[in-house]
N, C-alpha and C positions, 0 to 999 in steps of 0.2 A: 800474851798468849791468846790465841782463840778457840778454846775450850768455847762449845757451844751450850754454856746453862742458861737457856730460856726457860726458868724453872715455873712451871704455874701450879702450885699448889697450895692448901690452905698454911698458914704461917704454922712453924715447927721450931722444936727448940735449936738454938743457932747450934750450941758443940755441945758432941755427945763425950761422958765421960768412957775412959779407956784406963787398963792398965796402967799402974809405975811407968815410970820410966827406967831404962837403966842406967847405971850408977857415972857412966859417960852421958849425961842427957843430950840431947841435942840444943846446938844453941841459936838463937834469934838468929844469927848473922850467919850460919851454916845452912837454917831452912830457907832462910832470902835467896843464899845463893844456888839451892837445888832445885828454887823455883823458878829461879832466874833460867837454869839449864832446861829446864823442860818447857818454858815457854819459846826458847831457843829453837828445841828440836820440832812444837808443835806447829811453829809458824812456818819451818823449812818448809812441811810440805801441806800445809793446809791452804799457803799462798803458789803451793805450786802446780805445774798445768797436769801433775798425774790425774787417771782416773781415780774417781770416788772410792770405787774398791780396793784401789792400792792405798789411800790415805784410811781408810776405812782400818787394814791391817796393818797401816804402822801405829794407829793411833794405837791399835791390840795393843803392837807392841812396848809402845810407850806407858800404856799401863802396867803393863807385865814387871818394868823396871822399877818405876818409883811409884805406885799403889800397893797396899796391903790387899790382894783382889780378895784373897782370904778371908779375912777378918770383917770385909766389908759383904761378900756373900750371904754370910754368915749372919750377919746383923740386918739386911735387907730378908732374906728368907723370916728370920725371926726363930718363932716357938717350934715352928716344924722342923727346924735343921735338930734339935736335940731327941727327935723321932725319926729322922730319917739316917739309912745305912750307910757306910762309908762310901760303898760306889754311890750313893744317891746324891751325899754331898761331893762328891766329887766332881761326879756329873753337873750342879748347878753350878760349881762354880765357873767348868769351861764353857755351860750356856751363858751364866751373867755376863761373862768375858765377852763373847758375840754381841748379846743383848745390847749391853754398855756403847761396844764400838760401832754395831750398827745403826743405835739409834741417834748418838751423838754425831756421827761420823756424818751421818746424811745429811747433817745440817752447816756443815762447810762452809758450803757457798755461800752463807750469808755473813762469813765473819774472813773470805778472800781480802783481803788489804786491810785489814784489822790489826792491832797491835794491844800488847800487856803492860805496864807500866807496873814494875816491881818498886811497892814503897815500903811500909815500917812494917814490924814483925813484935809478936809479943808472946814471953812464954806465960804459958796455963798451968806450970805445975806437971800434974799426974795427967793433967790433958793433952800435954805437949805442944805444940808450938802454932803459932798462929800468921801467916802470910797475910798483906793486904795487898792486894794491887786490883789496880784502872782496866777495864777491857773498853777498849772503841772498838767499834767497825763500823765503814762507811754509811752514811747516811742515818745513824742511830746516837744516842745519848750514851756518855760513859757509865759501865755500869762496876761497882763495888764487888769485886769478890775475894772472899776469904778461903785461905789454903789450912786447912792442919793439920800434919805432921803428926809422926808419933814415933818414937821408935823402938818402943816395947818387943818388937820382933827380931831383936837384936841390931835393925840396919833403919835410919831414916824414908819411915815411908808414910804416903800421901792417906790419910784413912777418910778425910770429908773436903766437900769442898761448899761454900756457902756464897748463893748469889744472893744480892739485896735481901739477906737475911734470911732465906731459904735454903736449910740442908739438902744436899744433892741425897744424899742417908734416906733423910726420913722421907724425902719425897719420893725415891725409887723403893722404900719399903712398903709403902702405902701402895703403890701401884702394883708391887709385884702379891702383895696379898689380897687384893682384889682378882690379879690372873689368875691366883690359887681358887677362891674362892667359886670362881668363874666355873673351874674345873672338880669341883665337887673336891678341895681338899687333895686331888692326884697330884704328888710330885712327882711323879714319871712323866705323867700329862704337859703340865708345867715345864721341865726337863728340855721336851722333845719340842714345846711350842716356843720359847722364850725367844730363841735367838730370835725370831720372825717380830717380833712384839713393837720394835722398837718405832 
């Protein structure tokens, strides 16, 4: 897959704990093969000649299916989401959703004829489930990243993902409370800037 995590931040804990799992957990060889699918769908069109803004919105959409965008909003906002109003978390999560896609999305081009290489999987328990695979792309070193899984939301979904040891998590939570921060604490402010952020 060419998921673009050029992650630069300072080192975070690799997997964040989550909720049980339910009493059907998900297993190794189940999350291998759903990451297998979605590196499937992200290479169709990342290696393909649409424009940016079309690949931009399927990536949306391909989050929308197998991401908790939810739970990860939620975790990336932090201490403010349990101060802020329903429409407010509402609101951040369809911004995250932009945020996410746009800023990952713009970076395509540097992973056009790149491939994933799905290897071993290992379960965490209450942490749920762990992906390892290869990411190349031209003219670059193969880089390590880890997928995990949870399906505490009743359905197998993607809640982190970790490049050479850096949570996609904690490093978009870290940035996105510095935006907060930026804006004197406004999550509306926050809200209405994010998508642009990326």
């Amino acid at each position: 897959m060419t998921f673009p995590y050029r992650i630069r931040a300072a080192a975070a804990a690799a997997l964040l704990a989550v909720a049980p799992l339910s009493v059907e957990a998900l297993t190794p060889q189940e999350a291998q093969s759903l990451t297998q699918t979605i590196v499937t769908e992200v290479e169709g069109y990342v290696n393909s000649a649409q424009p940016l803004a079309a690949k931009q919105a399927a990536f949306k959409e391909t989050m929308d299916r197998y991401a908790d965008t939810g739970a990860i909003a939620r975790y990336v906002l932090g201490a403010p989401w349990r101060t802020a109003t329903p429409a407010q978390q509402e609101a951040f999560i369809a911004a995250f959703r932009d945020y996410v896609a746009n800023k990952y999305g713009s970076q395509f081009s540097e992973y056009n004829g790149g491939s994933t290489a799905v290897n071993s999987a290992r379960d965490l328990g209450q942490r749920g489930v762990v992906v390892m695979t290869t990411v190349t792309r031209p003219g670059a070193s193969p880089v390590e990243v880890e997928w995990q899984f949870s399906d505490r939301s009743g359905q197998p979904l993607l809640i982190d993902i970790i490049a050479e040891g850096v949570s996609l998590l904690a490093t978009e939570r870290a940035a996105v409370s510095q935006m907060l921060d930026r804006r004197g604490g406004d999550i509306d402010a926050l809200i209405r800037d994010l998508p642009t952020q990326g």
